[in-house]
Predicted model as a PDB file, atoms N, CA, C, CB and O in Angstrom, pLDDT in the B-factor column:
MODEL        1                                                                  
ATOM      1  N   UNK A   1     -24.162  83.591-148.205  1.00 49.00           N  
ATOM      2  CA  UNK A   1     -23.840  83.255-149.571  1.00 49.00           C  
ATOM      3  C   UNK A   1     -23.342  84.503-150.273  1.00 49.00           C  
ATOM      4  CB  UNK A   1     -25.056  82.652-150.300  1.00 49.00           C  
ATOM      5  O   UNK A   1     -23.984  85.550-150.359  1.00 49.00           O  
ATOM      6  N   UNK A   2     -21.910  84.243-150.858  1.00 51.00           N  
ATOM      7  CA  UNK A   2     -21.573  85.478-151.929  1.00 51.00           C  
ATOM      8  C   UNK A   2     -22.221  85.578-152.642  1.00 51.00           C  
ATOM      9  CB  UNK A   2     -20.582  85.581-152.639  1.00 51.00           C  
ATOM     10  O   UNK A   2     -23.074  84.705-152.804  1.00 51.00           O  
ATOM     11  N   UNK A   3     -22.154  86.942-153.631  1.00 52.00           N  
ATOM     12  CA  UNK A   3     -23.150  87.584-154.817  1.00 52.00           C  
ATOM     13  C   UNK A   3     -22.361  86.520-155.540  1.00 52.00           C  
ATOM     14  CB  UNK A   3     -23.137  89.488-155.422  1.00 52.00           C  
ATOM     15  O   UNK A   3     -23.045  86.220-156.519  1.00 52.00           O  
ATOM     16  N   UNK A   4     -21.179  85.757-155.533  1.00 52.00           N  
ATOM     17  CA  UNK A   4     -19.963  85.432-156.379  1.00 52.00           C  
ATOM     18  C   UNK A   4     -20.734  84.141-157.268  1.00 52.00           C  
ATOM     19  CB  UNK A   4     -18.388  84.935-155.316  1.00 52.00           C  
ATOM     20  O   UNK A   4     -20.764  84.040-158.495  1.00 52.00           O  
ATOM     21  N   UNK A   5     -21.363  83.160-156.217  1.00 54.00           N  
ATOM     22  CA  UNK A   5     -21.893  81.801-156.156  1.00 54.00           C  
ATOM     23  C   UNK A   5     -23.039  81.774-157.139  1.00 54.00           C  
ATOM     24  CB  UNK A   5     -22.352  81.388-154.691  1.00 54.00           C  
ATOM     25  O   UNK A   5     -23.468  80.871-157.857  1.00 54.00           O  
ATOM     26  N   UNK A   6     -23.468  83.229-156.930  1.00 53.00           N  
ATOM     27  CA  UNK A   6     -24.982  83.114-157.715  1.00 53.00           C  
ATOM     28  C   UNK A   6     -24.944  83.639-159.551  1.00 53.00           C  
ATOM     29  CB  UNK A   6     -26.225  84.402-156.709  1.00 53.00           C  
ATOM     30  O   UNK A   6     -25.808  83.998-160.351  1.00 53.00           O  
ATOM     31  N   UNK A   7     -23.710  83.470-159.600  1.00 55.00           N  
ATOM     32  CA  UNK A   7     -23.661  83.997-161.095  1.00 55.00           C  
ATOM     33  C   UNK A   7     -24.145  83.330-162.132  1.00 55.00           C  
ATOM     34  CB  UNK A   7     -22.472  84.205-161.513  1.00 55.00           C  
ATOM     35  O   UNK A   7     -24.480  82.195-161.795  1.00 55.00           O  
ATOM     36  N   UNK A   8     -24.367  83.620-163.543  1.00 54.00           N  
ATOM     37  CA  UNK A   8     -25.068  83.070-164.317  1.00 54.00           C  
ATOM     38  C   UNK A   8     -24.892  81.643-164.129  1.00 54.00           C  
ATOM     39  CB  UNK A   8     -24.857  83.532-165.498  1.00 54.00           C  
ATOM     40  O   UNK A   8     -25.704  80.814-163.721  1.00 54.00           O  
ATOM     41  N   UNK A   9     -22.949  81.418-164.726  1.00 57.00           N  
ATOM     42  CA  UNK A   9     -22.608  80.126-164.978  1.00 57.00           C  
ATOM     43  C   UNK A   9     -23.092  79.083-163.606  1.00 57.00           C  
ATOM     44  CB  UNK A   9     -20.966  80.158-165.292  1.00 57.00           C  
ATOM     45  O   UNK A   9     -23.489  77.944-163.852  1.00 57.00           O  
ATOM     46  N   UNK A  10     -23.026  79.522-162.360  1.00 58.00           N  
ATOM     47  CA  UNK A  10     -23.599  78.697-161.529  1.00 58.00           C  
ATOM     48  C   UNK A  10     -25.091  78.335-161.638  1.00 58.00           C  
ATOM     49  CB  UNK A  10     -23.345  79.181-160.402  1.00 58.00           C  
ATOM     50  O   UNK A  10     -25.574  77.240-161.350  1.00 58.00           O  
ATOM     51  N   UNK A  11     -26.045  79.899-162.300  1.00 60.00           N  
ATOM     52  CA  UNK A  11     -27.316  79.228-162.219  1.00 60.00           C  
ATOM     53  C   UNK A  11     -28.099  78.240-163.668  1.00 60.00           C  
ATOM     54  CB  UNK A  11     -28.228  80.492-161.816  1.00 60.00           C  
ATOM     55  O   UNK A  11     -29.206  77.762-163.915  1.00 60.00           O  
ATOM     56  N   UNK A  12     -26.854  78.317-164.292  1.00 59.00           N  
ATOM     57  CA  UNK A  12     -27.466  77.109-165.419  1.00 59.00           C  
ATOM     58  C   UNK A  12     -27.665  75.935-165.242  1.00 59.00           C  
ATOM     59  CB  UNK A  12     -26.811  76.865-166.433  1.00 59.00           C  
ATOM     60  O   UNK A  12     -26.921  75.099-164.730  1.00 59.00           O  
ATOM     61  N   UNK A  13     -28.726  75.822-165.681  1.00 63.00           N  
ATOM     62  CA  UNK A  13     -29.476  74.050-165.612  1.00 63.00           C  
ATOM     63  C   UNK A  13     -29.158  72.940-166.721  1.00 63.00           C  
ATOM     64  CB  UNK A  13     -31.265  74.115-165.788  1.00 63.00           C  
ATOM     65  O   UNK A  13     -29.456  71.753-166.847  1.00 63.00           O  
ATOM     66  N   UNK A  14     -28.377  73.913-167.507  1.00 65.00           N  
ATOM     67  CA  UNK A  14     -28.121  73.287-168.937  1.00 65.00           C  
ATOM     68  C   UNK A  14     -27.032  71.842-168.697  1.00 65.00           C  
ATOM     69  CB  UNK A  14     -27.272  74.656-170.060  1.00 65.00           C  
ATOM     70  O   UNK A  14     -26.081  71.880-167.917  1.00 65.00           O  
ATOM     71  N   UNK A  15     -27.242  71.134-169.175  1.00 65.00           N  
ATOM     72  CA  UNK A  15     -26.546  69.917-168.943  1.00 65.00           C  
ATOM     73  C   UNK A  15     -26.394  69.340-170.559  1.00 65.00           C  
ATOM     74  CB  UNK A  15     -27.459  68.861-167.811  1.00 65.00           C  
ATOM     75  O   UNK A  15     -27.076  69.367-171.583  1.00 65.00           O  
ATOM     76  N   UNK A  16     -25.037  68.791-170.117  1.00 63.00           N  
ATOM     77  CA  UNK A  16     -24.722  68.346-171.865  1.00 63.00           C  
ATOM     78  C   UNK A  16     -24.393  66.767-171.887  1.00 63.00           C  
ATOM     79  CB  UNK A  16     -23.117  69.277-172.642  1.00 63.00           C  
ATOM     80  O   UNK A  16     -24.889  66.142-170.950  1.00 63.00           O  
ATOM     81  N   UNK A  17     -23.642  66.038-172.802  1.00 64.00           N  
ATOM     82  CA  UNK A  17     -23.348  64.818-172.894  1.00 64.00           C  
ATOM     83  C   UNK A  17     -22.230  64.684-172.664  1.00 64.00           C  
ATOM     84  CB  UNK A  17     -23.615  64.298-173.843  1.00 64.00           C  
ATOM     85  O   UNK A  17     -21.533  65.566-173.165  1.00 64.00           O  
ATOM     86  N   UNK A  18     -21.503  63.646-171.880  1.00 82.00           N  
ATOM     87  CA  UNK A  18     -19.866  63.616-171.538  1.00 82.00           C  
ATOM     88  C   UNK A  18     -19.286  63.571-172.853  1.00 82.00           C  
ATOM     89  CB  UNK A  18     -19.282  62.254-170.601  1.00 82.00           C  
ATOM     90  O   UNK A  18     -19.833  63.115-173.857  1.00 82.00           O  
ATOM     91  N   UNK A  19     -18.052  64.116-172.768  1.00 84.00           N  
ATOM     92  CA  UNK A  19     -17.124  64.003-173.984  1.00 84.00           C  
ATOM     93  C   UNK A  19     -16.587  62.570-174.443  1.00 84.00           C  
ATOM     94  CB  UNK A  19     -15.901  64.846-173.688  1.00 84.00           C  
ATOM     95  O   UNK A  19     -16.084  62.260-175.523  1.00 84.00           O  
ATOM     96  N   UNK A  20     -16.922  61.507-172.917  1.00 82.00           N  
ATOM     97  CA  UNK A  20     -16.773  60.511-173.452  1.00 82.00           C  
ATOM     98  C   UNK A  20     -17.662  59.072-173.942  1.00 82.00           C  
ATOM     99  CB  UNK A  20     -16.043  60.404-172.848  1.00 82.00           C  
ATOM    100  O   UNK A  20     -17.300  57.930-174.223  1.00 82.00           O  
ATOM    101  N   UNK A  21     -18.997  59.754-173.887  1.00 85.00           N  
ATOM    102  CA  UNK A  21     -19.975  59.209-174.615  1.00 85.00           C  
ATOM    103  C   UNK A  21     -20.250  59.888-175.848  1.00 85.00           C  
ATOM    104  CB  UNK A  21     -21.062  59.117-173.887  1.00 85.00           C  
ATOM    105  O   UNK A  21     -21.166  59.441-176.537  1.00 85.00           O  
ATOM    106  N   UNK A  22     -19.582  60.940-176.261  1.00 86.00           N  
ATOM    107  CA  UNK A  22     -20.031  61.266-177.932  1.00 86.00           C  
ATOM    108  C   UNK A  22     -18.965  60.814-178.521  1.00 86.00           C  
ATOM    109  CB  UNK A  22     -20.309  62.888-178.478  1.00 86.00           C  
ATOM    110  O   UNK A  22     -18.863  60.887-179.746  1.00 86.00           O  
ATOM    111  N   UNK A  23     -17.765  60.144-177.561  1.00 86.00           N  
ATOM    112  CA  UNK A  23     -16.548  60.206-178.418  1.00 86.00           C  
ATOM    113  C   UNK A  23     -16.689  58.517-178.685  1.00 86.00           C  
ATOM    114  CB  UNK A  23     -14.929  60.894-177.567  1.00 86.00           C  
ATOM    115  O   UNK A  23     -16.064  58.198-179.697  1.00 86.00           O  
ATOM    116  N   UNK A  24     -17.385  57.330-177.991  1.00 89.00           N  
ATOM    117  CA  UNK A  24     -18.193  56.168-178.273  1.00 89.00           C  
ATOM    118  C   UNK A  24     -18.975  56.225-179.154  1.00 89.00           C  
ATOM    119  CB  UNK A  24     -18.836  55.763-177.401  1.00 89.00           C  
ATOM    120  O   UNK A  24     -18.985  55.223-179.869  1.00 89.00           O  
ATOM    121  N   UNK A  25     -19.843  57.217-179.483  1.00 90.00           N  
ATOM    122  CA  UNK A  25     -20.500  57.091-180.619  1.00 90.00           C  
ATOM    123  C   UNK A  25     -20.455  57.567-181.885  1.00 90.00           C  
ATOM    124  CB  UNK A  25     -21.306  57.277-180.402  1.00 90.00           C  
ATOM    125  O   UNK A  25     -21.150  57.104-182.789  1.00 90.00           O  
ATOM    126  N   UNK A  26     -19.677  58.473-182.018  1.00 87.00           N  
ATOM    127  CA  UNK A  26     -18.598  58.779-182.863  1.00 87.00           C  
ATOM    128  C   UNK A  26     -17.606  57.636-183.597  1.00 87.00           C  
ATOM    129  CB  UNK A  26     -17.828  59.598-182.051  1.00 87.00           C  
ATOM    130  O   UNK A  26     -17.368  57.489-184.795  1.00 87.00           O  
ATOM    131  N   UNK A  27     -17.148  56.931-182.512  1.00 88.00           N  
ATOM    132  CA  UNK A  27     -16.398  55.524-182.900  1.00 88.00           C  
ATOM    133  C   UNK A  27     -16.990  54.267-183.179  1.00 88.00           C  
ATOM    134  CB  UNK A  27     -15.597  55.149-181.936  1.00 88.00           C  
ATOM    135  O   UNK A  27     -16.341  53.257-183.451  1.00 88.00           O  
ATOM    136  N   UNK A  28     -18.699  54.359-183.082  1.00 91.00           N  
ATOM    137  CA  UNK A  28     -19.144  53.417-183.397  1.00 91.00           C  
ATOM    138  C   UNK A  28     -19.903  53.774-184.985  1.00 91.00           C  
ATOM    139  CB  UNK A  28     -19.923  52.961-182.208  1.00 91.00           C  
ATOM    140  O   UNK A  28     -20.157  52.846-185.752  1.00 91.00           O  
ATOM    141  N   UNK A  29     -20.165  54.988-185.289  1.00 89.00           N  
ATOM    142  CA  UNK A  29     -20.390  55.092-186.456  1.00 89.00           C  
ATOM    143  C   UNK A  29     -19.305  55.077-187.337  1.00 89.00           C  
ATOM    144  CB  UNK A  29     -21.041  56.013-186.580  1.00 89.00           C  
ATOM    145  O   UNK A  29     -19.333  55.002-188.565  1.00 89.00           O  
ATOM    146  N   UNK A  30     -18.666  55.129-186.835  1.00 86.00           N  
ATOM    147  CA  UNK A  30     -16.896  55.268-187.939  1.00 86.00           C  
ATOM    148  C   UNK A  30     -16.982  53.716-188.124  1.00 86.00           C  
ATOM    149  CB  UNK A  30     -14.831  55.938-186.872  1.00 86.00           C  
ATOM    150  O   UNK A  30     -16.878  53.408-189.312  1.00 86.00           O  
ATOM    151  N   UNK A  31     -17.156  52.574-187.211  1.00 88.00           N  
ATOM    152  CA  UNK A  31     -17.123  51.065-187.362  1.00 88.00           C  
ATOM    153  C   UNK A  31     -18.001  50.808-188.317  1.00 88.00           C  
ATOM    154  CB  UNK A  31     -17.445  50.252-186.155  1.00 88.00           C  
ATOM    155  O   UNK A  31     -17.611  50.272-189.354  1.00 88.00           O  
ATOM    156  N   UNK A  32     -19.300  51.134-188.139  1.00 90.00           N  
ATOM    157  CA  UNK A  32     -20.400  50.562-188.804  1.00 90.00           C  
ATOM    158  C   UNK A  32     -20.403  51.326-190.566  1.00 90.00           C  
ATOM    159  CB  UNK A  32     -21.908  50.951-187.739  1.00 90.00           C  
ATOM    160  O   UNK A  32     -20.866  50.835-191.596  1.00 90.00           O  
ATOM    161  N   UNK A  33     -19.804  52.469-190.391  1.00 86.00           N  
ATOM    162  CA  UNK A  33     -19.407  52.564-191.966  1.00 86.00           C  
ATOM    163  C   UNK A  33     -18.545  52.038-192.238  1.00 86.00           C  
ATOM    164  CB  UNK A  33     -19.151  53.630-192.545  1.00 86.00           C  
ATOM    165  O   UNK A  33     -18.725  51.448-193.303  1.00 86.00           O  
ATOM    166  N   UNK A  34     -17.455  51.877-191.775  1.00 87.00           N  
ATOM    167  CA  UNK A  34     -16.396  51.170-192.431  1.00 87.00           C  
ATOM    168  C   UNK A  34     -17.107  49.365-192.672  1.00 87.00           C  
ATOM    169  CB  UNK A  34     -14.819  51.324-191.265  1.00 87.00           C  
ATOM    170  O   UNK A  34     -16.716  48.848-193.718  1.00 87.00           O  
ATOM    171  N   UNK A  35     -17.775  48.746-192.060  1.00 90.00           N  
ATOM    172  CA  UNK A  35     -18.465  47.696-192.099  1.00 90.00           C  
ATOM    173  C   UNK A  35     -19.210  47.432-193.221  1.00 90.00           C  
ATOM    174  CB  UNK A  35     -19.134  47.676-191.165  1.00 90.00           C  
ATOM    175  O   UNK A  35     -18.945  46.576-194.064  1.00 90.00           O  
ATOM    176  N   UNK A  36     -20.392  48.376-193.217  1.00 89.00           N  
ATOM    177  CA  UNK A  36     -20.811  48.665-194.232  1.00 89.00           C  
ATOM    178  C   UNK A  36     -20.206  48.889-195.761  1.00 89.00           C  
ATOM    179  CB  UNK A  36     -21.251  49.438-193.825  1.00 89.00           C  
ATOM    180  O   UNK A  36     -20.712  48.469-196.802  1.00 89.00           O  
ATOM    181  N   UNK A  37     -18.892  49.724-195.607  1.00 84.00           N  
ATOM    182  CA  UNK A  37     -17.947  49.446-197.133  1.00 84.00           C  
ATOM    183  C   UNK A  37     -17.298  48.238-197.485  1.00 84.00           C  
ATOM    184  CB  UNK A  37     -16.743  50.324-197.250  1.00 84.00           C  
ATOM    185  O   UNK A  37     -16.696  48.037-198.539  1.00 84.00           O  
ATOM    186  N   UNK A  38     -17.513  47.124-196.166  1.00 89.00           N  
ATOM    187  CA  UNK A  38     -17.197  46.183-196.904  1.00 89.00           C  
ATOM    188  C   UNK A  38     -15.659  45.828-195.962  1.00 89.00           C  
ATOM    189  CB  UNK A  38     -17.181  46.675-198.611  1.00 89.00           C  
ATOM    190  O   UNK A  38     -15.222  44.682-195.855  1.00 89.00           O  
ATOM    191  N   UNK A  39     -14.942  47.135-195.299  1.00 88.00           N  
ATOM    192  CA  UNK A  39     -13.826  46.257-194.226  1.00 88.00           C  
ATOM    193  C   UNK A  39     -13.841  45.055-193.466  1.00 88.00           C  
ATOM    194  CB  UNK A  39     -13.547  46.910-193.239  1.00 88.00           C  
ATOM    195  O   UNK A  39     -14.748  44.797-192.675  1.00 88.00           O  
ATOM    196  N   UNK A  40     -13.012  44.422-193.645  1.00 89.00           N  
ATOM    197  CA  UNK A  40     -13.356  43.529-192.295  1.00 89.00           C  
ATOM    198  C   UNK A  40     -12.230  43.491-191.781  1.00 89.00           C  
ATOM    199  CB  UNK A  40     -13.924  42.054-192.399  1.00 89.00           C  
ATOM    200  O   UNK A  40     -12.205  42.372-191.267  1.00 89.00           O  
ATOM    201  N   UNK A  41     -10.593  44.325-191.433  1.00 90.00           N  
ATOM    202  CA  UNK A  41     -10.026  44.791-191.106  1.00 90.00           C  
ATOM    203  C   UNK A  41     -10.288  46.292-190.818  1.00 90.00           C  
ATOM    204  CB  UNK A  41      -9.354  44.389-191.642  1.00 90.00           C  
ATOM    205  O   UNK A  41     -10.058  47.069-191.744  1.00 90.00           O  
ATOM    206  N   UNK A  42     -10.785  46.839-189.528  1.00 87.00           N  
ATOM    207  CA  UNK A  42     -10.824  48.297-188.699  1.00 87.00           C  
ATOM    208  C   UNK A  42      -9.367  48.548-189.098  1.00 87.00           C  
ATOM    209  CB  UNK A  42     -11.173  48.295-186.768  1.00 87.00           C  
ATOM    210  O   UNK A  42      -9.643  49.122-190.152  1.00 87.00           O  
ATOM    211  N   UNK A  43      -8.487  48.556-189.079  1.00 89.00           N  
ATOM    212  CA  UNK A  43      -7.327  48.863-188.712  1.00 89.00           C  
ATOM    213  C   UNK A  43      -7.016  49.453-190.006  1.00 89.00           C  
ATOM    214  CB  UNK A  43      -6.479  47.777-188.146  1.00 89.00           C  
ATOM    215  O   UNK A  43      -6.943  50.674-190.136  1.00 89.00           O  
ATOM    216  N   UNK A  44      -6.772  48.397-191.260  1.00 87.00           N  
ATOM    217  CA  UNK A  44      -6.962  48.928-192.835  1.00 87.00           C  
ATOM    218  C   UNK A  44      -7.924  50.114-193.075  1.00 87.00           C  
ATOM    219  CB  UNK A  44      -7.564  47.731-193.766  1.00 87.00           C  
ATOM    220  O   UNK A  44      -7.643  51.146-193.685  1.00 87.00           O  
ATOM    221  N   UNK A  45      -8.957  49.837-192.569  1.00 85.00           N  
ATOM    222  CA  UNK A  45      -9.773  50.905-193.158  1.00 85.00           C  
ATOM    223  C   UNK A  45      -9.426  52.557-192.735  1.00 85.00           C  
ATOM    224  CB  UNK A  45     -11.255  50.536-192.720  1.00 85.00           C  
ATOM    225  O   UNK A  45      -9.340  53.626-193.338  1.00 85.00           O  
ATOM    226  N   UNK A  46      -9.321  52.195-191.681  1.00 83.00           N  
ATOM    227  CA  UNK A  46      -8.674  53.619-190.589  1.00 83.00           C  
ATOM    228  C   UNK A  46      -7.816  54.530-191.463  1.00 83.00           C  
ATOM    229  CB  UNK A  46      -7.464  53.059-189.129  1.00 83.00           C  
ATOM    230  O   UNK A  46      -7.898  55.746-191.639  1.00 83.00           O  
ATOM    231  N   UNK A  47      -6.725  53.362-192.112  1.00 84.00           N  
ATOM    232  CA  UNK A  47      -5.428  54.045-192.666  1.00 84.00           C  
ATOM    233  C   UNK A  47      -5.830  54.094-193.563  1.00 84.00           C  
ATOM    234  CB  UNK A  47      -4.132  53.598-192.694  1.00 84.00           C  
ATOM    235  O   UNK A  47      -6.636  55.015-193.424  1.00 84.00           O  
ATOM    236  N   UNK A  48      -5.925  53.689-194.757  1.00 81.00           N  
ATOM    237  CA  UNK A  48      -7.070  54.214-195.949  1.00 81.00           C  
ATOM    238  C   UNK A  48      -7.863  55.170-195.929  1.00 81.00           C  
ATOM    239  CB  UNK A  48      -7.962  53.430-196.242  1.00 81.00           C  
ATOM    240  O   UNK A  48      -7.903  55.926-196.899  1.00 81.00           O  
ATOM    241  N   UNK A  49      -8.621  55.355-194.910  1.00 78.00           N  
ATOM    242  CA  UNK A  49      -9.537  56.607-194.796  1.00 78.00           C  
ATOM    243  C   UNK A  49      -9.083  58.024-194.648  1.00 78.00           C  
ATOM    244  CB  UNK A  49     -10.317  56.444-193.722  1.00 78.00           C  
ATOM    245  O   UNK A  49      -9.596  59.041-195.115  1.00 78.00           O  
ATOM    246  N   UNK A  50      -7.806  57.858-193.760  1.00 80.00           N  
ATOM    247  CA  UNK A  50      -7.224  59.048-192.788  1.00 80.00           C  
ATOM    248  C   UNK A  50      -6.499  60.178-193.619  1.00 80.00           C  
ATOM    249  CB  UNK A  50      -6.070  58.420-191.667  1.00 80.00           C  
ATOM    250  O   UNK A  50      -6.445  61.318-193.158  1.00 80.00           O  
ATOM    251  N   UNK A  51      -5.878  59.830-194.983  1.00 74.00           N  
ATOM    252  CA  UNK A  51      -5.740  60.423-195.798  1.00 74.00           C  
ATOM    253  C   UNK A  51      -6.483  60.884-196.573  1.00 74.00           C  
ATOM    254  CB  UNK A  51      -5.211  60.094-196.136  1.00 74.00           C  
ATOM    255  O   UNK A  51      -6.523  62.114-196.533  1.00 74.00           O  
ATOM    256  N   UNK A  52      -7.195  60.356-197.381  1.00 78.00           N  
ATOM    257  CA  UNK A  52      -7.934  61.407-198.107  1.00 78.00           C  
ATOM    258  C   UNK A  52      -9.607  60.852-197.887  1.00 78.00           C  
ATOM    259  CB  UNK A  52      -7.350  61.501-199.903  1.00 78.00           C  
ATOM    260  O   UNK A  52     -10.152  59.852-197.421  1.00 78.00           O  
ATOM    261  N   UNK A  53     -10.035  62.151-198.523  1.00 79.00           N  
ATOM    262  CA  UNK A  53     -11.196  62.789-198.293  1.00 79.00           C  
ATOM    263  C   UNK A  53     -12.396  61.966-199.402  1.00 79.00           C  
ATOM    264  CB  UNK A  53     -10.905  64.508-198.565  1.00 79.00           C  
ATOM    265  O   UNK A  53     -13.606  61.823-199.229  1.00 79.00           O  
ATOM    266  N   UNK A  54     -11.610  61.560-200.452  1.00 80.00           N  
ATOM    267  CA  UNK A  54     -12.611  60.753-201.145  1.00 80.00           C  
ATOM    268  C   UNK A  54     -13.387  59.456-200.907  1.00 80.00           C  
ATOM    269  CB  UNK A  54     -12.124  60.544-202.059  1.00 80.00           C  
ATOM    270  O   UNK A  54     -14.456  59.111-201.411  1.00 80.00           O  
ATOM    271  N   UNK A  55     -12.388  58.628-199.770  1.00 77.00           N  
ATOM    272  CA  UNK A  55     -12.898  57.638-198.937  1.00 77.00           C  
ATOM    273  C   UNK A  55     -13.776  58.041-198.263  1.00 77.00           C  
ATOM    274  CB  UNK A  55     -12.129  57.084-198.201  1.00 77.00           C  
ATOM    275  O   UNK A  55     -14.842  57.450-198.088  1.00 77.00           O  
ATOM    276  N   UNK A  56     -13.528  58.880-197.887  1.00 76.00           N  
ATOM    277  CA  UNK A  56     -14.345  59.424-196.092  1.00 76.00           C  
ATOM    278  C   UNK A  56     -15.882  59.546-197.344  1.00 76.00           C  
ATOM    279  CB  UNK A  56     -13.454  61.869-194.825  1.00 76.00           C  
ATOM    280  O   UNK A  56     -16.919  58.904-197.180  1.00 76.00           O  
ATOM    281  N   UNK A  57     -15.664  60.384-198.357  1.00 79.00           N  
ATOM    282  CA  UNK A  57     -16.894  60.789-198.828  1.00 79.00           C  
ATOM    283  C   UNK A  57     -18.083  59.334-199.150  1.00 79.00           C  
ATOM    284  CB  UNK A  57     -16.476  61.710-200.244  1.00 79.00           C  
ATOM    285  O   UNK A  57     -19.298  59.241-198.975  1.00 79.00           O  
ATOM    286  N   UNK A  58     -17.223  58.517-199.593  1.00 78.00           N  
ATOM    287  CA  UNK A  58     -17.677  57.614-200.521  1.00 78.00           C  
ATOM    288  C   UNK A  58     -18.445  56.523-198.750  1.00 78.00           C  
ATOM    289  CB  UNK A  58     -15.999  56.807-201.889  1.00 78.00           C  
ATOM    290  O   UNK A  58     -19.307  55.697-198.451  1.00 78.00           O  
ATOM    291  N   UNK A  59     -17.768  57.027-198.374  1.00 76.00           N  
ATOM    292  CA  UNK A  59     -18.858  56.055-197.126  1.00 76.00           C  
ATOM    293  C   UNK A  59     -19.446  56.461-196.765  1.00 76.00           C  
ATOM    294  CB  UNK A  59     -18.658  55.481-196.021  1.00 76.00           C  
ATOM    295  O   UNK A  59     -20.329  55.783-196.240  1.00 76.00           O  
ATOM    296  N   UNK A  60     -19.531  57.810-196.695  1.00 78.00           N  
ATOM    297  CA  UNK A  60     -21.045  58.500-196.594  1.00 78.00           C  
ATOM    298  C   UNK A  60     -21.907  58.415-198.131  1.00 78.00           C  
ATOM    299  CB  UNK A  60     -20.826  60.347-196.126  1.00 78.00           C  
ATOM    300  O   UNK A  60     -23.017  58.941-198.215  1.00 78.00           O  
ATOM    301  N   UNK A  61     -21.443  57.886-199.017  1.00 75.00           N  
ATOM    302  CA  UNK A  61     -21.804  57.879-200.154  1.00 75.00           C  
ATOM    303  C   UNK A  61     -22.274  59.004-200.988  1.00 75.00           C  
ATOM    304  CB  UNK A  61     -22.503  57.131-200.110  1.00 75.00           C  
ATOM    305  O   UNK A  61     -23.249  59.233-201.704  1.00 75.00           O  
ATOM    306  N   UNK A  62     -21.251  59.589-200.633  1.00 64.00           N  
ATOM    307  CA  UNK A  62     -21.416  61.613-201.146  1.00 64.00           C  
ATOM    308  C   UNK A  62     -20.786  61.412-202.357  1.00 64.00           C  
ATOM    309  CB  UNK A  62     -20.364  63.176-200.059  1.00 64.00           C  
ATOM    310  O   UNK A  62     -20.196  60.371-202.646  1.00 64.00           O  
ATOM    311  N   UNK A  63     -20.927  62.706-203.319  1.00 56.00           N  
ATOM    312  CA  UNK A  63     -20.034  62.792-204.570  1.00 56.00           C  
ATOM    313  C   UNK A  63     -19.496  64.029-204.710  1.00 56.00           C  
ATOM    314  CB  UNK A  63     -20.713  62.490-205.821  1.00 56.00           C  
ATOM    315  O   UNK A  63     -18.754  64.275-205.660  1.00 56.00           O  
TER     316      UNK A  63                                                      
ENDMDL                                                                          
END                                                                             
């Protein structure tokens, strides 16, 4: 065995979440707020939201 194999990055145990299970749940909280404001077109809400920042706030119900 090389010294090469045994380097830190090989000896980490650290394990993370796929990029494509945070990127599912990510998209399911984006649904369930937009739900919650009352969309019942995803598609409307998306484009409404994507511009500005006061939407986005107001469904988190920030001020």
């Amino acid at each position: 065995m090389s010294e090469m194999s045994l380097s830190g990055v090989d000896k980490s145990r650290i394990r993370t979440t796929p990029l494509v299970q945070r990127r599912a749940i990510a998209r399911n909280l984006a649904l369930n707020l937009y739900r919650d404001a009352g969309f019942d077109n995803m598609a409307q809400a998306q484009r409404k939201c994507q511009f500005g920042l006061k939407h986005i706030l107001a469904l988190f119900r920030m001020k």
